[in-house]
TIPABA-303585 format. One line per 8 residues: number of its first residue (from 1); for each residue x, y, z negated of N, C-alpha, C. Coordinates in pm, whole numbers, always signed. Layout:
! residues N
NUM> X:Y:Z:X:Y:Z:X:Y:Z  ...
//
This chain:
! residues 295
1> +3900:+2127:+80:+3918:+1989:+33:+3873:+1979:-113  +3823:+1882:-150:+3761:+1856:-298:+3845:+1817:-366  +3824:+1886:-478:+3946:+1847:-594:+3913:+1769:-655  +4034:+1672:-741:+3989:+1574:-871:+3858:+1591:-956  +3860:+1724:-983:+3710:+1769:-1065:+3649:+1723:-1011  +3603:+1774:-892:+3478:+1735:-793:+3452:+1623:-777  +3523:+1539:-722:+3546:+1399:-696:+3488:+1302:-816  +3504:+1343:-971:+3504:+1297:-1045:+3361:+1382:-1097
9> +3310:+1445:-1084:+3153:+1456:-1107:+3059:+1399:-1011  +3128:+1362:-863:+3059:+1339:-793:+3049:+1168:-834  +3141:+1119:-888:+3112:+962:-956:+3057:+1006:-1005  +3019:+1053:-1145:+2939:+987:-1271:+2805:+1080:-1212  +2809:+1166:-1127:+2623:+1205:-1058:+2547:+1087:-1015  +2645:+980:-928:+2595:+885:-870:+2663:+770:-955  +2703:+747:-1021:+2649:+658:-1133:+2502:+693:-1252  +2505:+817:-1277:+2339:+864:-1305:+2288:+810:-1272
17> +2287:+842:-1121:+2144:+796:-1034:+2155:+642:-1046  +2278:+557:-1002:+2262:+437:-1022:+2184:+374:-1142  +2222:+435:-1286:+2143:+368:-1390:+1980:+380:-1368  +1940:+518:-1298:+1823:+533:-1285:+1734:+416:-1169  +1822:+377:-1096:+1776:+293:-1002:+1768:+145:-1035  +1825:+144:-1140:+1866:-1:-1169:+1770:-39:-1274  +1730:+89:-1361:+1599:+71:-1471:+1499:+73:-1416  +1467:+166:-1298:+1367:+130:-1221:+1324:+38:-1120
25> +1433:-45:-1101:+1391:-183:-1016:+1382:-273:-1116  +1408:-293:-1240:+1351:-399:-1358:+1214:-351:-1422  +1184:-221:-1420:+1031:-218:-1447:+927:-242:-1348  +993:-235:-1176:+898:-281:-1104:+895:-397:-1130  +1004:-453:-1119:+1029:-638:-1155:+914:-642:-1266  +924:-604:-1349:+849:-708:-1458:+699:-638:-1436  +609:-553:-1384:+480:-471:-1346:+460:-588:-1214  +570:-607:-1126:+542:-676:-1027:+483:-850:-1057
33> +547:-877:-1160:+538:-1064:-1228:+388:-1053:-1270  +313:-947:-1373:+160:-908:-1355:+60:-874:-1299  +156:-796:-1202:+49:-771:-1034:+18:-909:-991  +172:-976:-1018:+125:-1120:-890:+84:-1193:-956  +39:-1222:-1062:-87:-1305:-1094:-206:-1291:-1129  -221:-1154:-1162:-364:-1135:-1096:-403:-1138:-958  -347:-1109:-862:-360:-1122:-751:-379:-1249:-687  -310:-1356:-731:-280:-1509:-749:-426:-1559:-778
41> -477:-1516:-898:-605:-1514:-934:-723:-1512:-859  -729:-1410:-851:-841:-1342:-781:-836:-1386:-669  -752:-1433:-535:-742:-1472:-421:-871:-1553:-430  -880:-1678:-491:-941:-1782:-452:-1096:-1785:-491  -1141:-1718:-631:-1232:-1586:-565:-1317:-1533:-455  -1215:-1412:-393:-1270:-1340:-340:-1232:-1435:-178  -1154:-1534:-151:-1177:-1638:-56:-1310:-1712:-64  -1363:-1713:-124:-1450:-1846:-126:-1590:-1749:-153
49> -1593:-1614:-208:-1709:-1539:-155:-1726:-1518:-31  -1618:-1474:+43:-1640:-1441:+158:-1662:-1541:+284  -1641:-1653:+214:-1691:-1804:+339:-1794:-1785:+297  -1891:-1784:+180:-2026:-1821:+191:-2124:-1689:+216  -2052:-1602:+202:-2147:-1496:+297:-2071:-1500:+415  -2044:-1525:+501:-2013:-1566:+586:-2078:-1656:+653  -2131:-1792:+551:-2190:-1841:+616:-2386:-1810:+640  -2376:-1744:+502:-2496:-1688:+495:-2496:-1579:+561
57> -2450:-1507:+626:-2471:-1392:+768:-2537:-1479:+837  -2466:-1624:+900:-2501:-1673:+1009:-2670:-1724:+998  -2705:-1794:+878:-2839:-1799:+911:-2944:-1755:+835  -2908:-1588:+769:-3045:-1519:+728:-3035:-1399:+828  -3158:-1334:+826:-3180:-1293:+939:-3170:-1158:+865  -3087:-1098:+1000:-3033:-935:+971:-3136:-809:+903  -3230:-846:+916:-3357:-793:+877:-3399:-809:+703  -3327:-936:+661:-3329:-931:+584:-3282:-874:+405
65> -3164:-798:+461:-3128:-743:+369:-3044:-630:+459  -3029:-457:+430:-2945:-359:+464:-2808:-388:+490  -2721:-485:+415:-2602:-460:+413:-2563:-596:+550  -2666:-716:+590:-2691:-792:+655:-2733:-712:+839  -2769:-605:+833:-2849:-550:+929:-2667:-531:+1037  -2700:-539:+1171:-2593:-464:+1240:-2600:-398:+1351  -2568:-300:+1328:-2559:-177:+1404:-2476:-74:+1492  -2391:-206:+1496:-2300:-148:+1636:-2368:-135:+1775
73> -2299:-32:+1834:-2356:-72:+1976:-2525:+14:+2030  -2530:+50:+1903:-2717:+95:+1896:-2738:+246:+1906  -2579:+318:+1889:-2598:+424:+1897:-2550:+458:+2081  -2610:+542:+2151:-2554:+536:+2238:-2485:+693:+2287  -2573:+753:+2227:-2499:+902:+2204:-2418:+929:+2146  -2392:+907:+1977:-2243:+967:+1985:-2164:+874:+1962  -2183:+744:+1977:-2075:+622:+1954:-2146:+601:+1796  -2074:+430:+1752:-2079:+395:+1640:-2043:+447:+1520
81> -2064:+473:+1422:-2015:+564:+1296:-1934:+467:+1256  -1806:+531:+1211:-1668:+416:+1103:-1651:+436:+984  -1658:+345:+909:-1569:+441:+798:-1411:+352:+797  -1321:+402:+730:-1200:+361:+729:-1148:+389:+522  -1146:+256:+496:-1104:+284:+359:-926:+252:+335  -871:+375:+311:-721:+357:+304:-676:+350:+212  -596:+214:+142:-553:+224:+43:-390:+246:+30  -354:+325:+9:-212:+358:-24:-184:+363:-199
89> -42:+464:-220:-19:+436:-352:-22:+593:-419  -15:+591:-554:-14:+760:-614:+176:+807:-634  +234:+676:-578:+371:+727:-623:+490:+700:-498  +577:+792:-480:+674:+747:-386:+805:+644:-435  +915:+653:-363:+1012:+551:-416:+965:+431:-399  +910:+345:-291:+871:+241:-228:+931:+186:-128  +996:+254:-24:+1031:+184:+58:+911:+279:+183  +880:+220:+280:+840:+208:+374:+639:+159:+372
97> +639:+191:+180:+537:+129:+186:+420:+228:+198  +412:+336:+157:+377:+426:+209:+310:+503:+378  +426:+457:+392:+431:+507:+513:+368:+443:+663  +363:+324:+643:+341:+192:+694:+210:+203:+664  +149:+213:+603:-45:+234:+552:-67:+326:+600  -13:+501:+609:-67:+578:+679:-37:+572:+811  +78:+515:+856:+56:+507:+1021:-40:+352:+1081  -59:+284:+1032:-129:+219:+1079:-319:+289:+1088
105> -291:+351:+976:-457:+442:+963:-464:+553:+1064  -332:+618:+1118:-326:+677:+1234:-342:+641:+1357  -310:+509:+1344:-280:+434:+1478:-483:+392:+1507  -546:+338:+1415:-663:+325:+1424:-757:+450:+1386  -708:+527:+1426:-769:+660:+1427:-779:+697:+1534  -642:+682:+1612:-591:+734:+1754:-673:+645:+1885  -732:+516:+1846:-757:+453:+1897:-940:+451:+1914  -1000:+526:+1824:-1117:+533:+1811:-1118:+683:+1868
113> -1237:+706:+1997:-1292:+805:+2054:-1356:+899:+1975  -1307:+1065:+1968:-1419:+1126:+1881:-1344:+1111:+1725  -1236:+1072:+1673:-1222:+1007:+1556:-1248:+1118:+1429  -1259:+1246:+1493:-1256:+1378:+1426:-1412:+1364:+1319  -1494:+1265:+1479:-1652:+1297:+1433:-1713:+1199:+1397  -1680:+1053:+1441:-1708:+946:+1426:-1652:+832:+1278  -1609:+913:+1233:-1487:+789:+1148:-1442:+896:+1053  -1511:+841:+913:-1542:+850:+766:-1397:+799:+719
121> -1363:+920:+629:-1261:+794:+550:-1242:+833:+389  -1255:+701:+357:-1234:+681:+173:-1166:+670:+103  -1052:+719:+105:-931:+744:+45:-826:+710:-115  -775:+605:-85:-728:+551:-243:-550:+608:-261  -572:+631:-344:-386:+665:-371:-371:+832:-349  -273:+898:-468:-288:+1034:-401:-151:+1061:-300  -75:+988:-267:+4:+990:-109:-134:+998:+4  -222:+934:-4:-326:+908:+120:-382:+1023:+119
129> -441:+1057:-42:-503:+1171:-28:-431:+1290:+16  -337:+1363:+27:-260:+1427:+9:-239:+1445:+172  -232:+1315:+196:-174:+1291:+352:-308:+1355:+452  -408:+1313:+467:-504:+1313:+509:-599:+1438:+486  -591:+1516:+372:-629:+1641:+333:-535:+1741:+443  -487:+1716:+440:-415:+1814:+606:-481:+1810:+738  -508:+1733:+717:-544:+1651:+881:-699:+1710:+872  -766:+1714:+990:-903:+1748:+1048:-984:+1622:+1021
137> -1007:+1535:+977:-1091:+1439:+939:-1185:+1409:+850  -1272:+1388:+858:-1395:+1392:+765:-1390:+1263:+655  -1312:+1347:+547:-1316:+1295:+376:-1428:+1244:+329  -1468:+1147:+312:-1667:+1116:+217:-1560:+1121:+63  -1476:+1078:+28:-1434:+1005:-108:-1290:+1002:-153  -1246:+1054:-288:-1119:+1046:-288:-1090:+982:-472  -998:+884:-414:-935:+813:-558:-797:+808:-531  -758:+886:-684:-613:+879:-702:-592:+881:-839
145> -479:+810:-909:-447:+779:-1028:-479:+687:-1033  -570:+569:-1003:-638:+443:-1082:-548:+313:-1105  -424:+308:-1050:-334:+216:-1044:-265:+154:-1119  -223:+268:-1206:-183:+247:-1366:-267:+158:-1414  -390:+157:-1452:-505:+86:-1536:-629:+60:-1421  -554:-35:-1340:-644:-89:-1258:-741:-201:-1322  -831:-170:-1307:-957:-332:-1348:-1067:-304:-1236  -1154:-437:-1227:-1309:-441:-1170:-1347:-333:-1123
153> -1366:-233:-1276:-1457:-125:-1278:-1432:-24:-1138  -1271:-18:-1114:-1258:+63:-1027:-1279:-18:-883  -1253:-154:-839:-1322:-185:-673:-1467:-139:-684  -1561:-169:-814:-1698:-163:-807:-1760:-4:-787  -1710:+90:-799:-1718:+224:-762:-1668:+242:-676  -1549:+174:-596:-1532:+239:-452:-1640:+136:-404  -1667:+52:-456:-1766:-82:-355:-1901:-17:-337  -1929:+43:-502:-2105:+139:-433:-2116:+197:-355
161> -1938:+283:-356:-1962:+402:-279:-1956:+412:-96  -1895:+254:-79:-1901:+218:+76:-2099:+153:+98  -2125:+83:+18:-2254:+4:+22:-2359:+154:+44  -2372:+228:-23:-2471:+357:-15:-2452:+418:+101  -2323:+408:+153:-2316:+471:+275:-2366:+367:+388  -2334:+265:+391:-2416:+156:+505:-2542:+173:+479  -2582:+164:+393:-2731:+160:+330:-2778:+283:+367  -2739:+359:+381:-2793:+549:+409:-2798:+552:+543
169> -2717:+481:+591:-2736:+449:+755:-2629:+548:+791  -2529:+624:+695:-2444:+656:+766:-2273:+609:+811  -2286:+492:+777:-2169:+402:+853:-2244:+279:+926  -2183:+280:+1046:-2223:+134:+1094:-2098:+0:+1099  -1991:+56:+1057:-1855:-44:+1019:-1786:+24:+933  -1743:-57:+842:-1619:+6:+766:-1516:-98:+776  -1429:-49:+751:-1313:-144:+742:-1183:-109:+622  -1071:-216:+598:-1023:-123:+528:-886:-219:+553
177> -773:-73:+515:-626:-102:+563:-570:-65:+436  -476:-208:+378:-392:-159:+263:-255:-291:+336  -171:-301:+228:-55:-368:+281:-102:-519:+161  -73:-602:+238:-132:-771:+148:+30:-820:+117  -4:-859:-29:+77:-879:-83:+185:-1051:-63  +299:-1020:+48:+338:-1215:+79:+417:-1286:-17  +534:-1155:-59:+663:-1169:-178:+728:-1019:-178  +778:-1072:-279:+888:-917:-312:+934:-872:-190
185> +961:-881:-114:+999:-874:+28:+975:-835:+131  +796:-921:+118:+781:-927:+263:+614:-858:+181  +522:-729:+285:+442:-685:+310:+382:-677:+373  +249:-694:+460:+233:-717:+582:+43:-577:+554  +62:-504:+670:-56:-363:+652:-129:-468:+704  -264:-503:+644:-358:-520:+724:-489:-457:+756  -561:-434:+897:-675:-382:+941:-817:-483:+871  -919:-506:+788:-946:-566:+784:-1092:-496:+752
193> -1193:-594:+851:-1336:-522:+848:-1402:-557:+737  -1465:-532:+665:-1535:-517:+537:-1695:-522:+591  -1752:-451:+641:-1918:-414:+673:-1903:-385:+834  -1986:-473:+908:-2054:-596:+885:-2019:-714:+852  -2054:-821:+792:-2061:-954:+720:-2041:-996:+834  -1904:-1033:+897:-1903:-1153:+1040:-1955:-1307:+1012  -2055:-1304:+1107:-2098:-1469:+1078:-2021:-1574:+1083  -2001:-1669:+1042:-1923:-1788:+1022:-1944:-1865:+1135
201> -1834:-1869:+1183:-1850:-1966:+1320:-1870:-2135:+1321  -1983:-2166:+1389:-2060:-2279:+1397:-2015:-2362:+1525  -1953:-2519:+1521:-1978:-2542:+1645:-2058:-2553:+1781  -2059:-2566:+1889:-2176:-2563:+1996:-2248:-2694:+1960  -2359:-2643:+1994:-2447:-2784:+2003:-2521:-2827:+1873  -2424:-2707:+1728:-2521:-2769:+1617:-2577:-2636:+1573  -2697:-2667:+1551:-2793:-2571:+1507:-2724:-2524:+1361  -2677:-2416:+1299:-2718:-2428:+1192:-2835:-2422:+1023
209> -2809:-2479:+907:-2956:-2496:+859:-2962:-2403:+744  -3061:-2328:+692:-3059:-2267:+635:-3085:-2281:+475  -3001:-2196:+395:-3018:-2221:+229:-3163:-2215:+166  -3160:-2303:+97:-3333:-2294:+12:-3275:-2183:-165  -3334:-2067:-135:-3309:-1948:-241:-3370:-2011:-322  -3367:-1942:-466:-3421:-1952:-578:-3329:-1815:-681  -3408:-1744:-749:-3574:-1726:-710:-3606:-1698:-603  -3596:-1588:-533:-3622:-1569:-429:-3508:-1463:-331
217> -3507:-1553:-144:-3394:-1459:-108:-3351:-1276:-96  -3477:-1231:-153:-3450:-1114:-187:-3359:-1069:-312  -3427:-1140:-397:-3343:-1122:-546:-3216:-1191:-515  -3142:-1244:-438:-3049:-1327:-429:-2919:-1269:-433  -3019:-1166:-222:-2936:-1142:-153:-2913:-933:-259  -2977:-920:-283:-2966:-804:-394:-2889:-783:-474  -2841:-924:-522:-2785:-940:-622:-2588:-938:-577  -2588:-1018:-462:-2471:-1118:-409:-2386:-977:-313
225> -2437:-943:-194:-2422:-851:-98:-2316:-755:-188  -2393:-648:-241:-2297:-590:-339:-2222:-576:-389  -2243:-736:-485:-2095:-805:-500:-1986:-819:-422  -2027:-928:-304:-1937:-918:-281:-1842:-837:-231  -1895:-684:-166:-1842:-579:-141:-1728:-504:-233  -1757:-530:-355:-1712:-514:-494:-1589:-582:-485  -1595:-713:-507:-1493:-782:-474:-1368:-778:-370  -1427:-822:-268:-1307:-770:-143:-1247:-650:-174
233> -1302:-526:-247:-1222:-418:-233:-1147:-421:-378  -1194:-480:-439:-1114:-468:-568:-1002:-593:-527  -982:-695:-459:-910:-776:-422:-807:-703:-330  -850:-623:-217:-759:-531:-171:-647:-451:-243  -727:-380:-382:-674:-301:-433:-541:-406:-528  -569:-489:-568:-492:-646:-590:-341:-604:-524  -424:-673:-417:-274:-657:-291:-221:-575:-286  -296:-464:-330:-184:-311:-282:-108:-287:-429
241> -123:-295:-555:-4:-337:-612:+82:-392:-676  +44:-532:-603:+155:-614:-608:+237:-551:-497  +224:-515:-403:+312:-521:-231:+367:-408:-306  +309:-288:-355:+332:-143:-467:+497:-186:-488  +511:-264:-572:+612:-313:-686:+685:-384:-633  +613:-491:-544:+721:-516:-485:+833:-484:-373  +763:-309:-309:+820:-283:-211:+965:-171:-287  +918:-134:-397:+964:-60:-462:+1070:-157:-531
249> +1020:-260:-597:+1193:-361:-621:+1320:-329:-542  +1253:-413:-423:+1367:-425:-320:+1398:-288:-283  +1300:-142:-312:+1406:-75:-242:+1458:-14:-330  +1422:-8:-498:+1530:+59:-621:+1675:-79:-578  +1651:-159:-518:+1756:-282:-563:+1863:-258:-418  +1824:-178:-340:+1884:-155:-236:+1951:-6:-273  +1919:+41:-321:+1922:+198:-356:+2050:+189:-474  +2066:+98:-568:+2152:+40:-673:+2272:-37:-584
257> +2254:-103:-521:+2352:-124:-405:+2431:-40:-331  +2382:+46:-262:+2401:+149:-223:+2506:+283:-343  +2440:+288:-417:+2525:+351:-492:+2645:+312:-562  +2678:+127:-546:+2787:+65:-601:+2847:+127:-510  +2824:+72:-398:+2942:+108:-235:+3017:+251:-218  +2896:+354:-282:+2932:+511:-289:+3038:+508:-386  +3007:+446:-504:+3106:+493:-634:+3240:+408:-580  +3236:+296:-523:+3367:+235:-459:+3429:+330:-361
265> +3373:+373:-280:+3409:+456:-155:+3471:+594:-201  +3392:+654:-344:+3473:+765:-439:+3575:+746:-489  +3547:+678:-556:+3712:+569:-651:+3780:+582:-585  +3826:+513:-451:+3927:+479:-382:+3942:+647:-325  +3864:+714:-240:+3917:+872:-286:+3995:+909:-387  +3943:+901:-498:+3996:+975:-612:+4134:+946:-623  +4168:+769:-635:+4246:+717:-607:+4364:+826:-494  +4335:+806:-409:+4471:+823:-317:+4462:+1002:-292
273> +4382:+1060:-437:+4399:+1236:-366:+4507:+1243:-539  +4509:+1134:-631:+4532:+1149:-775:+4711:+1109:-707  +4719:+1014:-617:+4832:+941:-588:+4906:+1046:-538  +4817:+1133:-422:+4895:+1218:-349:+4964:+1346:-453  +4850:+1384:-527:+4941:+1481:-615:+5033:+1446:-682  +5037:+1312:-733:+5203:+1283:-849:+5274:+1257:-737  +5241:+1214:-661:+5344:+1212:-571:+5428:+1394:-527  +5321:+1449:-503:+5396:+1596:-445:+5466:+1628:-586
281> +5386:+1629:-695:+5469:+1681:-823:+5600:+1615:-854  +5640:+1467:-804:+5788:+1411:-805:+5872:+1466:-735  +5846:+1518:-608:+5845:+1567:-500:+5919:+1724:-537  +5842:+1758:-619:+5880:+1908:-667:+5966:+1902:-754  +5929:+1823:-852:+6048:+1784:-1001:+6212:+1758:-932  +6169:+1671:-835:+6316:+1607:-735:+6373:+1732:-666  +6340:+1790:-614:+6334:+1941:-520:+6425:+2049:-608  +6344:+2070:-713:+6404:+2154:-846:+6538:+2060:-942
289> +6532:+1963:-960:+6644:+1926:-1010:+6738:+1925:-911  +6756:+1896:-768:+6854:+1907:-715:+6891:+2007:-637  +6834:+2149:-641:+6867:+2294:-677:+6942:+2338:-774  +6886:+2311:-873:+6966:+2299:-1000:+7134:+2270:-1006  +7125:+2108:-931:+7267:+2060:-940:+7345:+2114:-816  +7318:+2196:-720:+7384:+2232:-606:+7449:+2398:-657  +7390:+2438:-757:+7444:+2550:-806:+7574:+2531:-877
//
């Protein structure tokens, strides 16, 4: 049975930890209020690039630019080449957020034939890396640390580094899975294809008409393509931490909860093992004084 000592280190251990949980759900809090407006930001952005290449898939012709070309379906021997860009985080103490990105990257792993041989993956966060360096799967790329001092610079280097590979002809889809940012709360993993440029859907019956370039649609599409590749992934990387911070709020804020209930649930121990001993010691005092008086 645990004694008063015990009892009473085992509060102030888990009051420790409580302060630690409680400083660390106000620094996600306030990292999280800056995530979400850049993210806020950038949405409307990297929305409104991706309608107009979108709509420009639909009427320049695939021929016309590498990253425009598509190439599913063309291989018939060993299946389509994938790549899979996973963005996870470099730190634990999240919640479920973690974990939730690599099984969904499992789950679309499991689901693709061959995935050992067919399906590239580009790896953000060192949980992903870490995770996936075990596993039999063919690594092209690995980023970890960049989260701290996230900017541009870093989507635009994972963005070359997916574009050179379409362009080399050795991916024919990439896609990429991070968790999108809804509220402190709520996270949602999404699968989301990146390369090829899905055309923008047109109703039946109307032709659609095509853009007049300037200078010319080579220099345009040279210029834009790239970009926007750049974008979407640096917009991804957006989402992943805000959802970061905010998954980690709620669960330092659950974790601080949790440890009120413990230190209540001790207390009231301590309580009735402190009660039981004055009690036995009256018990004894009463015992011995009326020994005493029977003599």
């Amino acid at each position: 049975m645990a004694t008063l000592r015990d009892i009473r280190r085992r509060i102030k251990s888990v009051e420790g930890t409580q302060k630690i949980t409680k400083a660390m759900k106000m620094v996600a809090a306030a990292k999280l209020r800056r995530a979400q407006q850049r993210i806020v930001e950038a949405r409307p952005y990297a929305r409104k690039m991706h309608e107009v290449l979108s709509s420009l898939a639909l009427r320049a012709s695939p021929e016309a630019h590498p990253l425009l070309a598509r190439r599913v379906g063309t291989h018939k021997a060993g299946g389509d080449r994938k790549g899979l860009v996973v963005i996870a985080a470099d730190k634990g103490l999240c919640g479920a957020f973690n974990s939730n990105i690599l099984r969904k990257a499992m789950d679309f792993l499991k689901a693709t034939p061959e995935a050992e041989l067919r399906v590239t993956l580009i790896v953000v966060g060192r949980k992903a890396r870490d995770f996936f360096r075990r596993r039999p799967y063919l690594l092209r790329s690995e980023y970890a640390y960049i989260f701290d001092k996230l900017d541009y610079t870093h989507g635009a280097r994972i963005g070359r580094d997916i574009v050179d590979a379409y362009v080399g002809g050795e991916l024919d889809e990439v896609y990429l899975v991070y968790n999108e940012f809804k509220s402190a709360g709520i996270q949602r993993v999404v699968v989301e294809k990146l390369l090829p440029i899905e055309p923008l859907g047109v109703e039946e019956g109307l032709a659609p008409i095509d853009f007049i370039y300037e200078p010319s649609p080579q220099a345009i599409l040279d210029q834009l393509l790239p970009r926007h590749v750049e974008v979407q992934v640096y917009r991804a990387l957006l989402e992943s931490v805000a959802a970061e911070h905010g998954s980690r709020m709620t669960a330092m804020e659950a974790a601080t909860q949790n440890a009120a209930d413990m230190i209540a649930a001790l207390t009231l121990v301590y309580n009735k093992a402190r009660q039981e001993k004055i009690t036995k010691e009256l018990l004894d005092i009463v015992g011995g004084a009326e020994a005493l008086r029977k003599r």
